[in-house]
C-alpha positions in Angstrom: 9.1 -36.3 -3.6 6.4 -35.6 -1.1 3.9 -34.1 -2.4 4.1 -36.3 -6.0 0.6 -36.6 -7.3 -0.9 -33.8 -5.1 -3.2 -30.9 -6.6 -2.7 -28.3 -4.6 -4.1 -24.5 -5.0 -2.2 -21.7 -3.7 -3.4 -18.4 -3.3 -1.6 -15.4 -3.7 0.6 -17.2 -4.9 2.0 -14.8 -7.9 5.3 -13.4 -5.5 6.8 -14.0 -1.7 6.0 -16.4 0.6 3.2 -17.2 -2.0 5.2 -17.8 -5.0 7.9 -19.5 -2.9 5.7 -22.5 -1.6 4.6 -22.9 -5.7 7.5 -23.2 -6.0 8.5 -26.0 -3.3 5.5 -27.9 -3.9 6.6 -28.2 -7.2 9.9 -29.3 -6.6 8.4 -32.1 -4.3 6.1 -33.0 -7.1 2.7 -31.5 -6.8 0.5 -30.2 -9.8 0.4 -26.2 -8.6 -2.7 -24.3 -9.3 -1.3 -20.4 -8.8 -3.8 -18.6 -8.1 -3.0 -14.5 -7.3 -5.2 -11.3 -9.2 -2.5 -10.3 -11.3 -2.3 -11.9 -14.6 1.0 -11.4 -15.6 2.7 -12.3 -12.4 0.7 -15.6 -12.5 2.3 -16.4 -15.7 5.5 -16.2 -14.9 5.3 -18.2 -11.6 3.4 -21.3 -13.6 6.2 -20.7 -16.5 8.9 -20.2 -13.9 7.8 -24.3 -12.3 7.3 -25.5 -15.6 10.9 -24.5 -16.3 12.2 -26.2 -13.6 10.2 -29.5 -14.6 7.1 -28.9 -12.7 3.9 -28.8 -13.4 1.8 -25.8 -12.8 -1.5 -24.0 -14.1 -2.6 -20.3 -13.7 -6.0 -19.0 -12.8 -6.8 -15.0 -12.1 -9.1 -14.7 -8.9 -10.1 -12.3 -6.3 -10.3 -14.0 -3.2 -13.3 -11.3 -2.2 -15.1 -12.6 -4.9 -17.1 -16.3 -4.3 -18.3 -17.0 -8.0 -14.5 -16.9 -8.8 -13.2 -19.1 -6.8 -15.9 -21.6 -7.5 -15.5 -21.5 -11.5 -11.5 -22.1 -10.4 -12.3 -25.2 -8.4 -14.6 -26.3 -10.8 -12.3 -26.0 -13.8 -9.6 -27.9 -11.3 -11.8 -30.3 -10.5 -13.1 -31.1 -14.0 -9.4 -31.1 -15.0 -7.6 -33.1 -12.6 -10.2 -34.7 -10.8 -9.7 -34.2 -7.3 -8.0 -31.1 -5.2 -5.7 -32.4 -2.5 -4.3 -29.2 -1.0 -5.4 -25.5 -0.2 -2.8 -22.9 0.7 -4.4 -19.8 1.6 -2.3 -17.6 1.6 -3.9 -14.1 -0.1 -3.5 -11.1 2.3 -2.9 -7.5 2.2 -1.6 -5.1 5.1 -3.5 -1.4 5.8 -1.6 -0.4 8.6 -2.9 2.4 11.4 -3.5 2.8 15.2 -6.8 2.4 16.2 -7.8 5.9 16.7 -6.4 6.7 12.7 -7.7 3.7 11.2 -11.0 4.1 8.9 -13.7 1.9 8.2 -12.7 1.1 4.6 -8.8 0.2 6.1 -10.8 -2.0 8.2 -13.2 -3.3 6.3 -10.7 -4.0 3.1 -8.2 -6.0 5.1 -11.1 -8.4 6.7 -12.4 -8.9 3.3 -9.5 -10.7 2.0 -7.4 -11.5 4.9 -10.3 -14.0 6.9 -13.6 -13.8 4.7 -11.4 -14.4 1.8 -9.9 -17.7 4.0 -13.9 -18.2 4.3 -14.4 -18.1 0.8 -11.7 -20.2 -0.2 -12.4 -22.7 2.2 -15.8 -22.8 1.2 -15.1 -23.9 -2.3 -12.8 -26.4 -1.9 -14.4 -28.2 1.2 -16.9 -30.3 -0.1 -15.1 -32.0 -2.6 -12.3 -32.3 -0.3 -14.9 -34.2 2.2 -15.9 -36.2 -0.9 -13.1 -37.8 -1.5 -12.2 -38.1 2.0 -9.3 -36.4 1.9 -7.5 -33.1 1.6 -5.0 -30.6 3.6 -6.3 -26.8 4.2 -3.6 -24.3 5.4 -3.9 -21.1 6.6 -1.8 -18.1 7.0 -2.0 -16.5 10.1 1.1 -14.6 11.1 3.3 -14.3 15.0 0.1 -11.0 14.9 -2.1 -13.8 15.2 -0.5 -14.6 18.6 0.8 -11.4 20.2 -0.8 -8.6 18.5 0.7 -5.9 17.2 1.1 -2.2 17.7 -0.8 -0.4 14.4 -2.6 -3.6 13.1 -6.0 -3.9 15.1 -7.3 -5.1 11.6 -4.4 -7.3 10.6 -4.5 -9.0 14.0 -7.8 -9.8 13.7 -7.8 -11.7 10.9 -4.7 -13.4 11.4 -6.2 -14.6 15.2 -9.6 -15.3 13.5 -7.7 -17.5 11.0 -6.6 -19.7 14.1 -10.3 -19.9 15.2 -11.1 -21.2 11.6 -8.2 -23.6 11.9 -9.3 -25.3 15.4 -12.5 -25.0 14.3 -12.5 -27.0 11.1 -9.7 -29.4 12.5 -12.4 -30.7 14.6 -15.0 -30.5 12.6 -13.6 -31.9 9.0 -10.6 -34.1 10.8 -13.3 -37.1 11.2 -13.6 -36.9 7.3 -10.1 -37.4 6.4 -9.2 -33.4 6.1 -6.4 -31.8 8.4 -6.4 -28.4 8.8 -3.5 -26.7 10.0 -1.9 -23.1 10.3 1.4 -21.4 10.3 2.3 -17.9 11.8 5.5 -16.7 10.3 7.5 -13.7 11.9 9.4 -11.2 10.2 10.1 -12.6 6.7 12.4 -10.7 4.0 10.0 -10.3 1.3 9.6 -7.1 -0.9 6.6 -5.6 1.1 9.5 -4.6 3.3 11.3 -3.0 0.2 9.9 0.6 1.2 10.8 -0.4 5.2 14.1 2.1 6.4 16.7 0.2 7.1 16.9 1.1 10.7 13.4 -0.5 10.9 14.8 -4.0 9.1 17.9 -3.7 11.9 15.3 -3.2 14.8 12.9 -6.4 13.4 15.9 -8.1 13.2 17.2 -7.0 16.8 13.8 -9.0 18.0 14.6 -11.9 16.5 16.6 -14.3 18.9 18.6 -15.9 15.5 19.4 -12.2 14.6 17.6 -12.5 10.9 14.7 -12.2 9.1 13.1 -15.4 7.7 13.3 -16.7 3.8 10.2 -16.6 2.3 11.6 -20.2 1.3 11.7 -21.4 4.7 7.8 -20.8 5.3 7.3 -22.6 2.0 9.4 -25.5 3.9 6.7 -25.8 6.8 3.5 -25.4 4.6 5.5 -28.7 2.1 5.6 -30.6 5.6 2.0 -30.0 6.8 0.6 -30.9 3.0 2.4 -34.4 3.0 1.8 -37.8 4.4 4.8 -37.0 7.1 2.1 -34.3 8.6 -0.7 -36.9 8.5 -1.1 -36.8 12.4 -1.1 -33.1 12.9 -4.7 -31.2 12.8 -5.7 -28.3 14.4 -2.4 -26.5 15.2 -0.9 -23.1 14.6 2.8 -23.6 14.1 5.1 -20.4 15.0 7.9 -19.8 12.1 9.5 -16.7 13.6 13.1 -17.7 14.8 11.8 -17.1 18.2 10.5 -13.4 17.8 9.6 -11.5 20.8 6.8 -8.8 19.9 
C-alpha cells in the first residue's frame, strides 16, 4: 500500500472527486481526515472507509473560515502526531459571463476556491516544514489552463491555484515538502446531474477518448503524487482530461 502510515486531510471530501480520493487513500493505507461542511455526509464517507477496513476521522469545516481549520489541524496533530498529506480539494462553481456576473458570484467563489487553498495551506504548512516533510495538492481544473467561456471567477482561482503551486514548490521543496497540482477535465460527478443531456454528449464530443472522467480516476493521480513513487515531482500541474480541447 502506498500511502500506509500517511495522515492525510482532504477537503471537500464528503462526495465526488472529494469523497473518491478518501476513499483511495484509504484503500492504499492512509489514516483519512474527511473534512467537507456537511456533517452528515462526513459521516458516512469516514463510516463508508472504515467499512472497507480503513481508517478515517471526520471533522466539519468551512474552508472560508481560518480558526476552523486551525482547531482541525490541531486536533490532528495532537492526535496522530504529524500530518503528511493535504488534498485541497473544496470548491464551488457560480457560473456567468462577465457582463452578468455580480460581485457576490465573484467574490463567493474566490473565497473558497483560492483563499480557501490559502487558508488551508496556511494551517498545515508549518508543521509540515517541522517535520520536514509533507505532500500539498491542489485542485486546479483544464479552466486553470484554457479558460473557459462563463467562468471568469472560476478560472481565476483555478489558474491562481497553479501560481500557489509553483510558488510553494520552490519555496517549501528545499524543506522536504512537494507541492503539486492536478487539473481534471470533464468528470462525471453529480454537479452535472441537472446538465441536459445534449450538454453531457457535447462535453463528451470534446474529449479525444470520447468520455467523461471517473471521479475515481482523479483520485488515482492525487494517490500517485501523495506517495514515495512521486517523491521527485514538485511544482507541476498535471492535466487529467483525456485530452480535452476547450
Amino acid at each position: 500500500m502506498k500511502l500506509n502510515g500517511k495522515i492525510s486531510i482532504i477537503t471537500g471530501a464528503a462526495n465526488g472527486i472529494g469523497k473518491a480520493t478518501a476513499l483511495k487513500f484509504a484503500a492504499e493505507g492512509a489514516t483519512v481526515i474527511v473534512c467537507d461542511l456537511n456533517k452528515e455526509a462526513v459521516a458516512d464517507v469516514v463510516e463508508e472507509v472504515k467499512v472497507a477496513g480503513g481508517k478515517a476521522d471526520g471533522f466539519v469545516v468551512n474552508v472560508t473560515n481560518q480558526q476552523q481549520l486551525n482547531d482541525m489541524v490541531a486536533a490532528v496533530k495532537e492526535k496522530y502526531g504529524r500530518v503528511d498529506t493535504l488534498v485541497n480539494n473544496a470548491g464551488i462553481v457560480m457560473d456567468a459571463r462577465l457582463q452578468k456576473m455580480t460581485e457576490d458570484q465573484f467574490d463567493k467563489v474566490i473565497d473558497i476556491n483560492l483563499k480557501g487553498v490559502y487558508r488551508c495551506t496556511k494551517a498545515v504548512v508549518d508543521i509540515m516544514v517541522e517535520q520536514g516533510s509533507g505532500v500539498i495538492l491542489n485542485a486546479s481544473s483544464v479552466v486553470g489552463l484554457y479558460g473557459n467561456f462563463g467562468q471568469t471567477n472560476y478560472a481565476a482561482t483555478k489558474f491562481g491555484v497553479i501560481g500557489f503551486t509553483k510558488t510553494w514548490a520552490k519555496e517549501l521543496g528545499p524543506k522536504g515538502v512537494r507541492v503539486n497540482a492536478v487539473c481534471p477535465g470533464f468528470i462525471a460527478t453529480s454537479i452535472l446531474s441537472a446538465m441536459p443531456e445534449k450538454v453531457i454528449t457535447a462535453m463528451e464530443e470534446k474529449v479525444s477518448l470520447r468520455r467523461l472522467g471517473k471521479p475515481e480516476e482523479i483520485a488515482n493521480v492525487y494517490a500517485f503524487l501523495a506517495s514515495d513513487e512521486a517523491s521527485y515531482i514538485n511544482g507541476t500541474a498535471i492535466e487529467v482530461s483525456g485530452c480535452i480541447a476547450m
